[in-house]
LUMTOR-748889 format. One record per residue: residue in three letters; z, y, x negated of N, C-alpha, C in turn. Coordinates in steps of 0.02 Angstrom, whole numbers, plus 50000, padded with zeros to 5 digits. Each point is the difference from the previous one (the first is absolute). Example, Ala and Ser with C-alpha at 12.3 -4.5 7.8 and 13.67 -1.06 7.14 Angstrom:
BEGIN
ALA503904971649340500005005950045500005006049955 SER499645005350018500035005949958500375005550039 
This chain:
BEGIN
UNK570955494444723499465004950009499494997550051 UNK499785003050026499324998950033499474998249996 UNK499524995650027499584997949974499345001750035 UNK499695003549943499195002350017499674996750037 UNK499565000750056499464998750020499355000849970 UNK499524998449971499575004749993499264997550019 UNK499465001650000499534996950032499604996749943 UNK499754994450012500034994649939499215000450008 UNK499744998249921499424999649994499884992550020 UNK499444998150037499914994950019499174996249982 UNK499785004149969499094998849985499995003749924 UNK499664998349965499814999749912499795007150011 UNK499535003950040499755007950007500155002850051 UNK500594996650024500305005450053500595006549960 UNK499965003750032500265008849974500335002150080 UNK499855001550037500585001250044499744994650067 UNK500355000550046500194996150084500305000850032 UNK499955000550053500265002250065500444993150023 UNK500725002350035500394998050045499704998650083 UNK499784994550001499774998850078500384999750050 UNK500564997549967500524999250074500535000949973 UNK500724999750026500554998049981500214995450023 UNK500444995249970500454996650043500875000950005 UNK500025002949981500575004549997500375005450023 UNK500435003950006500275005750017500405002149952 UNK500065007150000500755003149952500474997950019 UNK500534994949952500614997950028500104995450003 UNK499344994350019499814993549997500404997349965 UNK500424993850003500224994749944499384995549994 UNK499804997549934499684996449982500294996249945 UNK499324995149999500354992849945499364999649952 UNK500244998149953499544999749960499324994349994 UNK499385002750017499544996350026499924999950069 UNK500095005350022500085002550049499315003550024 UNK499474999550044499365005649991500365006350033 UNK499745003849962500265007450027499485003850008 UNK499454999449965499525004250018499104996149993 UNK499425002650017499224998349992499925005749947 UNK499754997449941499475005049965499354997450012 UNK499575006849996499174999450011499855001549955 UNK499214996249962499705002249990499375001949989 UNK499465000249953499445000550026499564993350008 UNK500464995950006499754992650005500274997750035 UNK500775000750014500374995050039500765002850017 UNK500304996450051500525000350011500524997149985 UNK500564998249962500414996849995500725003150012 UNK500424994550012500754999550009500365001649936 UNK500515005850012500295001949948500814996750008 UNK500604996149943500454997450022500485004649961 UNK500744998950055500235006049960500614996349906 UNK499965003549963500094997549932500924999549991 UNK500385001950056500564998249978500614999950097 UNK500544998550001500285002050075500425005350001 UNK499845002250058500375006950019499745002950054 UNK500305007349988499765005350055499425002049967 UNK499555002650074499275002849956500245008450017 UNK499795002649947500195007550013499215004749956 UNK500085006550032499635004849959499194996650006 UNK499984996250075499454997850028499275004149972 UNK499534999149999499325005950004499684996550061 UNK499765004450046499844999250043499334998650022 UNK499525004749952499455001250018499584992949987 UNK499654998550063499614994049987499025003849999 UNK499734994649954499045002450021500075004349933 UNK500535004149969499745002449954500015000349921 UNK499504998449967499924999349947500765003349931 UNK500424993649970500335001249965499924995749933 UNK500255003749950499754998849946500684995149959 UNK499554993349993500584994249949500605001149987 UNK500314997050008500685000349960500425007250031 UNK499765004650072500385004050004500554995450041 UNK500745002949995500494997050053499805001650049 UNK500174996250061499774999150089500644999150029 UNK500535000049976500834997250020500384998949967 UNK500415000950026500614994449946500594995350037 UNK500054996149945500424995950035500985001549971 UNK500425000350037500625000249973500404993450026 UNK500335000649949500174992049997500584999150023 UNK500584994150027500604999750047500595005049959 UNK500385004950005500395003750010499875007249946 UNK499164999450018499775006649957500045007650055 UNK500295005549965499875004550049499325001650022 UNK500215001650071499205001250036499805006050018 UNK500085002349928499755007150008499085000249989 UNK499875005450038499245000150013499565000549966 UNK499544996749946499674998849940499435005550019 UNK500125007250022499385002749993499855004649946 UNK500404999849955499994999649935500144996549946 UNK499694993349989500124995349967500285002749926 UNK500434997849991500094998949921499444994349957 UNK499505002349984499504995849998500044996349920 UNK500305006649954500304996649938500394996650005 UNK500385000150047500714995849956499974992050068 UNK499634999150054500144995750030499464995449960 UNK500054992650011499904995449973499214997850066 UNK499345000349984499425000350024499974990250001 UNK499704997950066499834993150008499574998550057 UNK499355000249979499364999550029500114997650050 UNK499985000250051499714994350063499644996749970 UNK500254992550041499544996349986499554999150044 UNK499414995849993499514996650083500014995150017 UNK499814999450047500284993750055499524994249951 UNK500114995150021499544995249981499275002750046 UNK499434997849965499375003350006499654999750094 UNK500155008750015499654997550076499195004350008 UNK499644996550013499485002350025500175007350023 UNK499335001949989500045008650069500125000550055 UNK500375003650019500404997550078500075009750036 UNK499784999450050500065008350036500854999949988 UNK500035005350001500995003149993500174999950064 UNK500815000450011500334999450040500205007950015 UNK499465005050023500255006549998500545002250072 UNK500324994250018500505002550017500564992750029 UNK500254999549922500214995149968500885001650043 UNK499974994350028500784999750039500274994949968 UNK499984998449940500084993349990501075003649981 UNK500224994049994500965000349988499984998349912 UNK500265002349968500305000549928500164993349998 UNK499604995649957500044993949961499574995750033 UNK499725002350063499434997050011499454997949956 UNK499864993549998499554999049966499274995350026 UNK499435002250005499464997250037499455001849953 UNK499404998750003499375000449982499655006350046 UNK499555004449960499695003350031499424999050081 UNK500044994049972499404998150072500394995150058 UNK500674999349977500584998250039500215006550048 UNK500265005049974500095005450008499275003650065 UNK499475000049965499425001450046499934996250053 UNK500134992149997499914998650071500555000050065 UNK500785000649962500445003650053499815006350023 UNK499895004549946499725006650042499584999850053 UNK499284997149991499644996750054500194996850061 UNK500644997549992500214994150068500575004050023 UNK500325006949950500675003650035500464995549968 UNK500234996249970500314995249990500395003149933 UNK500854996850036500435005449926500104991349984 UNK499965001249911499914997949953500554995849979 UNK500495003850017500794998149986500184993450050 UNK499844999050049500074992050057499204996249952 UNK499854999949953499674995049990500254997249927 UNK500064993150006500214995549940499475000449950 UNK500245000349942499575001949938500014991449964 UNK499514996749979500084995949972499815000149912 UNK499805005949992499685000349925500515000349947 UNK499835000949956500774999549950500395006950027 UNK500634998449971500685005150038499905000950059 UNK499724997150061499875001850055499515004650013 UNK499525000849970499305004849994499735000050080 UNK499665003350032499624997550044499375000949993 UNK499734993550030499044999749973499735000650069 UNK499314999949984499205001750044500594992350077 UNK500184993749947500014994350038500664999650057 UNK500345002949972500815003450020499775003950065 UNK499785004849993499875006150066499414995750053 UNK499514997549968499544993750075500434996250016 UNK500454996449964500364995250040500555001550045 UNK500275006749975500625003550043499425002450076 UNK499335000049984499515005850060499964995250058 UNK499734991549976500064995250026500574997050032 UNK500505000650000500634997950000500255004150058 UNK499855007650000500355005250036499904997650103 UNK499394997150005500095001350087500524993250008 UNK500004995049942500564994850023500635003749991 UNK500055002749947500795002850006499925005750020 UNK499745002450021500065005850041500755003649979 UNK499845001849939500585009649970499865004450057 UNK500525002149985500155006250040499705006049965 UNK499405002049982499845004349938500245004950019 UNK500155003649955500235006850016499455006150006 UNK500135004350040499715004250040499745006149950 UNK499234997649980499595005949958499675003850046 UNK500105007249969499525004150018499284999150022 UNK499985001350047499034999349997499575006549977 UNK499354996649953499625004549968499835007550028 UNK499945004249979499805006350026499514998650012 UNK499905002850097499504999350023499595005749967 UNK498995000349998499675006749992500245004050036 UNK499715007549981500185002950039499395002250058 UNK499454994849991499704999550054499424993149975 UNK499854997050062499374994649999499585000249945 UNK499965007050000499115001649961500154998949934 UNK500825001749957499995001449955500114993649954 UNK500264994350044499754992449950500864999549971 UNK499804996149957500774998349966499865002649923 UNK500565002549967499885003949921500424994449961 UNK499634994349960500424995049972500145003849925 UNK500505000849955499835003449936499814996549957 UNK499665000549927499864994549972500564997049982 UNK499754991649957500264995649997500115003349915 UNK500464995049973499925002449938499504997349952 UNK499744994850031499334995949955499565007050036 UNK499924999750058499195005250028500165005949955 UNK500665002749961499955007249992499794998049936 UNK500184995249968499594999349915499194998050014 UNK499814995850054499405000750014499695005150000 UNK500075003850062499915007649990499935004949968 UNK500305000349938500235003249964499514997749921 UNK499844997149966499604995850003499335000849986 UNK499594999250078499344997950026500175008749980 UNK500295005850042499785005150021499835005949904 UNK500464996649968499865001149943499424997349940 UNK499924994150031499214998649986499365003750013 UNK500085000850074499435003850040500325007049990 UNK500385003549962499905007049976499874999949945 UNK500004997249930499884999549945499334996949973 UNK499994993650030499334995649985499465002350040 UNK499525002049969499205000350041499814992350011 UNK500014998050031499814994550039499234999349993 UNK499354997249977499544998250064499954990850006 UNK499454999350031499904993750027499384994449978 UNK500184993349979499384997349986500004993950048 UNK499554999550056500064992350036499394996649974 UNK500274993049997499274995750026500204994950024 UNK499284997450020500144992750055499834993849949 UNK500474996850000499994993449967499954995250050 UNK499344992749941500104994250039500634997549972 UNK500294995150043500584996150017499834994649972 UNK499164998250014500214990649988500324997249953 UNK499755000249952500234995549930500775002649994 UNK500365005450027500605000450002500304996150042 UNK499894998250061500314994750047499894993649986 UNK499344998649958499944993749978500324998849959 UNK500165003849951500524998749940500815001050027 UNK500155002950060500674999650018500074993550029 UNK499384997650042500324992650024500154995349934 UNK499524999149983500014997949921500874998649944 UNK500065006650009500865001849975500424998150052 UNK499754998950052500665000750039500254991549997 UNK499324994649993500244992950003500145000949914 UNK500015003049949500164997949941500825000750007 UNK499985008350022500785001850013500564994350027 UNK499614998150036500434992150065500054995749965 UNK499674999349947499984993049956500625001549941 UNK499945005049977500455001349940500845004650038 UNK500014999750066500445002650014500075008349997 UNK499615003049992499795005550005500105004150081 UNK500185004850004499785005150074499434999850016 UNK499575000250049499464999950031499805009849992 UNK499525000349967499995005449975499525003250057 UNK499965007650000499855003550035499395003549994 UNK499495001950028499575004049991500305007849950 UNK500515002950019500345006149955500324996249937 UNK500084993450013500105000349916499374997749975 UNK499564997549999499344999549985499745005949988 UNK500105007050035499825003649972500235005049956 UNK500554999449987500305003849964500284994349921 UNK499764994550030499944995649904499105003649996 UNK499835000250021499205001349983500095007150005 UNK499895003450000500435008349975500375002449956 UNK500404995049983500325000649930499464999249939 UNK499804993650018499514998349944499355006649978 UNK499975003050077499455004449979500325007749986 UNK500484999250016500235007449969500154999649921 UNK500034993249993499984998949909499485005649979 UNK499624999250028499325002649960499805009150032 UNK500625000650046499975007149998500475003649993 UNK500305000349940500425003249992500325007850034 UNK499485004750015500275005350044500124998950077 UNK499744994250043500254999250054500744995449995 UNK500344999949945500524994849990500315005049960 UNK500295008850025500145006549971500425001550031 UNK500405004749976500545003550038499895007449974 UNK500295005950040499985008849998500764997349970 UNK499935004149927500595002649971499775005349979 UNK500675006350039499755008549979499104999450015 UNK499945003549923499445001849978499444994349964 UNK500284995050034499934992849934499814994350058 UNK499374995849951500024992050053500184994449972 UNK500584998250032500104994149936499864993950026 UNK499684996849966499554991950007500564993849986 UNK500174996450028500394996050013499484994949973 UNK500594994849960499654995949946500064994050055 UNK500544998650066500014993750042499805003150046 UNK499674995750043499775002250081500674997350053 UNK500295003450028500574998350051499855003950060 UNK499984994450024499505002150058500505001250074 UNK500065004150043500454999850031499444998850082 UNK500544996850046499664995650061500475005750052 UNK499565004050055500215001850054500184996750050 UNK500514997650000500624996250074500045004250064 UNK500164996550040500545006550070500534996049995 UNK500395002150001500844996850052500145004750035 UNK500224999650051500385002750055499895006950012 UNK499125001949987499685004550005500085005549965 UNK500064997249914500045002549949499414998949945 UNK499835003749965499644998749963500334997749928 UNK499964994049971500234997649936499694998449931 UNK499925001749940499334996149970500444996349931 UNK500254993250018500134997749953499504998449930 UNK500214997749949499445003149940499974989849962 UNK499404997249994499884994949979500005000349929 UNK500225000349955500185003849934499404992949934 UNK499785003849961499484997349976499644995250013 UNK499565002750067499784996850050499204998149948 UNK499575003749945499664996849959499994994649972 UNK500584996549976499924995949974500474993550047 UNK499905001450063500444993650041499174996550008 UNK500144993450030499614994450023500135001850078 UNK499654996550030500034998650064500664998950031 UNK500204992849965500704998050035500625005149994 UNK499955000149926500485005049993499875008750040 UNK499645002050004499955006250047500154997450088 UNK499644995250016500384998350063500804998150024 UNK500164997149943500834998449986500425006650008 UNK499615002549948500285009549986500025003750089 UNK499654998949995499725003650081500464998250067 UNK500094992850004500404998350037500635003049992 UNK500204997049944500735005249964500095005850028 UNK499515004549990500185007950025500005000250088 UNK499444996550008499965002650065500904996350050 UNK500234992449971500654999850026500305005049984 UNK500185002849929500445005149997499955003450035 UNK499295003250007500215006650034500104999550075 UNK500004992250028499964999950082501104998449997 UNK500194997049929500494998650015500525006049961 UNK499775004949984500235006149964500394998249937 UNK499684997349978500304997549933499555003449918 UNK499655002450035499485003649922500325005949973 UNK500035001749943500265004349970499475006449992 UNK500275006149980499735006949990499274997949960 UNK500304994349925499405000649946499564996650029 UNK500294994750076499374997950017499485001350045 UNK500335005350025499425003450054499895008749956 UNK499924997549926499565009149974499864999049947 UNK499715002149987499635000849922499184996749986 UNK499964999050069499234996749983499385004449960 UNK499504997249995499365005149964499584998250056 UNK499974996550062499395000950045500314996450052 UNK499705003550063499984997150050499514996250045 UNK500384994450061499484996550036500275001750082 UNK499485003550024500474998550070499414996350021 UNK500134993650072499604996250029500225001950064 UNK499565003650061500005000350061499764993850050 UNK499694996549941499384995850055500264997750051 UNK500574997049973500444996150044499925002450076 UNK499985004049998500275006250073499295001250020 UNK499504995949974499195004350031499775003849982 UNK500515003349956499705008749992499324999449947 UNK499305001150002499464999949994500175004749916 UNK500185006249992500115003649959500515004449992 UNK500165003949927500545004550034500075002549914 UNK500035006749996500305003049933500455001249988 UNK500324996949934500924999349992500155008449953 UNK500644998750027500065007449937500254996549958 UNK500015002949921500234998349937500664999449988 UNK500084993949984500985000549988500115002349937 UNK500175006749995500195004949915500504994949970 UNK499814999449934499515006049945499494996350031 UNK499884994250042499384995649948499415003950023 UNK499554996849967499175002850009499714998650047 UNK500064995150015499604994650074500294994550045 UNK499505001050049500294995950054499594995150032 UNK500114994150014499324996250025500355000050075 UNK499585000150074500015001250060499514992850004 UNK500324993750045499664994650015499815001650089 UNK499524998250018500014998550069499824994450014 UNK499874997350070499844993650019499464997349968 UNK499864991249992499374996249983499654998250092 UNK499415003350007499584996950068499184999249979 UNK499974995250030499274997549979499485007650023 UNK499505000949981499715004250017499084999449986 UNK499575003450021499344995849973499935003249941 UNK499714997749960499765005049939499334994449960 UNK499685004549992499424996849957500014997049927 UNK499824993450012499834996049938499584995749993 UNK499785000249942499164998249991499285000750057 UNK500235007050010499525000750061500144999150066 UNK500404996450009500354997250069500795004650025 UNK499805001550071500905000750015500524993950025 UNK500165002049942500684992750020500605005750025 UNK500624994350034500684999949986500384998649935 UNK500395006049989500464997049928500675003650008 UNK500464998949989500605002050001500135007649948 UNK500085004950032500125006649971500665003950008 UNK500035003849957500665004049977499865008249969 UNK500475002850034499855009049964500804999749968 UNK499825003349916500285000649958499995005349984 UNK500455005150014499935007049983500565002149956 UNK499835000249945500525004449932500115007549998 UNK500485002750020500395006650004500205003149912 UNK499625003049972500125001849925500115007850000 UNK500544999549949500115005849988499765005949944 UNK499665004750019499475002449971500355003749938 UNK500435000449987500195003749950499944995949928 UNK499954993950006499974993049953499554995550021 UNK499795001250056499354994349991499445004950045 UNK499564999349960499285001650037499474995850051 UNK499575001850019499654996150067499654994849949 UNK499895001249948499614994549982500114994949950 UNK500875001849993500244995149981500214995750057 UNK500075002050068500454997450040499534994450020 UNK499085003749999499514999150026499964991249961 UNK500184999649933499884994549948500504994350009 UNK500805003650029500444993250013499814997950065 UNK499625003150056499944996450038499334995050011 UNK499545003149954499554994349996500084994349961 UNK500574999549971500214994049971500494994950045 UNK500185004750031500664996550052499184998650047 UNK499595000250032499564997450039499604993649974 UNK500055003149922499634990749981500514996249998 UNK500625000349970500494997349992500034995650064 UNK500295003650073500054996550061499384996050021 UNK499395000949982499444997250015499904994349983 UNK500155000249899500044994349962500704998849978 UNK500394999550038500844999449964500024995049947 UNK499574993950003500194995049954499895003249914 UNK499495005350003500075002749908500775003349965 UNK500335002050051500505000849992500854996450000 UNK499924994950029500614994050010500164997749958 
């Protein structure tokens, strides 16, 4: 009999996901463990492998759109099964076997126009950077298990190419515009379309408004140098201004329970841990891996944590549960200069903290204008569950907090 495809639940509250790419065709021979297809979803992308060998038949085609768990997506028929056309599955009587997933890959844009050959096997961001270079997939040596090909496989074949100079074979070139003015139309990626998708459902649902203020810096930089030679001593990561502030954010969202909220329906439900999720880019994506009971970590241990995610997610190794489910967010621009900037709300949750740069600036104390190191902190709350003057109360705590960090350590 034939063996089901079907689209596999891959996250604890996922309900349906979209097919990003294929790697496959109708007809395809495949092997078992084989990737055959990308599911998306509203967190991430991963590699789907196929669950037994054969022909793939009774393909579904449609990629981007929303399908619901456990429906079949293909089937597979196995060596000397008739290959008659499964577009009416016998759905009772054939024997159902989940796809499985690849071992865990980061979010990776799809291959929406996936040339890859039946039993090919590579990594999604393997895959993305041949597309990028034109480069078929099939002349490059895979060194990962079963001959996989990795991120390290496709640079070293890129490097390699003007000495051995292949004869590549002759791709099409991109459709030109159809004029100067009109630019190039890239489609989204499949991370930008869950981004998208997303943010744009935040900003139709959530009333948004805005609370900034300007914080001093000092005693926060004094206490990061501070940590940073303890960190060096005990073997610790050299911790960061964003994790400094988001261990000191945890602590103070202890004490506010509705900015540490999520929109369910008609309902706010208060999350008993603070998991705090950190805004990343990769490869001009937006990512927010989630520091998971980020209240009750120490220093070291939240910097340890931190490091952790941020390799994963540079080496695509984080999983679905670990980039979702947070109760608050941190994004930090400073890095980049940016003075200020209002984040939208990552749904359900309630709030969002927006960091911008630390620059000395004058400001008056004890009568005098001095220099002191300043920061705009602007919290994005969502009005349906938190009000201005609750929002008004966690942030004057997050201002003494950063002012006097040591009551809190």
């Amino acid at each position: 009999m034939p063996v089901e495809v079907i689209l596999p639940k891959v996250d604890m509250d996922m309900e349906t996901g979209t097919i990003e790419a294929w790697h496959v065709k109708e007809g395809d021979l495949v092997r078992q463990g084989d990737t055959i297809f990308e599911i998306g979803t509203n967190k991430a992308v991963m590699e789907v492998e196929a669950p037994a060998t054969g022909a793939i038949r009774g393909l579904k085609l449609e990629t981007g759109v929303p399908i619901t768990v456990g429906t079949p997506v293909a089937w597979i028929y196995l060596d000397g099964e008739a290959a008659t056309t499964p577009s009416e599955p016998a759905a009772a009587a054939a024997p159902v076997a989940a796809a499985t997933l690849a071992p865990p890959e980061a979010p990776v844009a799809p291959a929406p126009t996936a040339s890859t050959t039946s039993g090919l096997r590579a990594t999604p961001l393997a895959r993305r950077i041949a597309r990028q270079n034109s480069l078929d997939l099939s002349i490059v040596a895979g060194t990962g298990p079963r001959g996989r090909i990795g991120e390290a496989d496709v640079k070293r074949h890129l490097e390699q190419k003007p000495r051995c100079a292949p004869a590549q074979e002759a791709r099409p070139a991109p459709p030109a515009p159809a004029s100067a003015s009109e630019g190039r139309l890239q489609p989204f990626s499949a991370i930008r379309r869950i981004v998208a998708n997303r943010l744009s459902e935040s900003m139709r649902t959530a009333p948004h408004f805005y609370l900034t203020s300007e914080i001093e810096m000092s005693a926060s930089r004094d206490l990061l140098r501070r940590l940073a030679a303890r960190h060096e001593r005990i073997g610790a990561p050299k911790p960061s201004i964003t994790v400094l502030i988001a261990r000191i954010a945890a602590r103070v969202l202890r004490d506010h329970p509705v900015i540490n909220a999520s929109v369910e329906g008609e309902a706010t439900r208060f999350h008993e841990r603070v998991d705090i999720g950190i805004a990343m880019e990769r490869d001009g994506n937006l990512v927010v891996p989630v520091l998971r009971d980020a209240g009750s970590m120490d220093m070291p241990a939240m910097t340890r944590e931190f490091a952790r995610l941020r390799d994963g997610m540079a080496n695509r190794t984080l999983t679905p549960a670990e980039l979702g489910g947070g109760t608050f967010t941190i994004s930090n621009l400073g890095m980049y200069g940016v003075d200020s900037f209002t984040a939208i709300i990552n749904p359900p949750q309630g709030a969002i903290l927006a960091v911008g740069r630390t620059v000395d600036k004058p400001v008056g104390r004890d009568g005098q204008i001095v220099l002191r190191p300043m920061a705009n902190f602007t919290l994005s709350s969502d009005h349906r569950i938190v009000d201005g003057v609750a929002a008004a109360r966690f942030m004057a705590d997050l201002r003494e907090a950063l002012e006097s960090p040591e009551v809190l350590l």
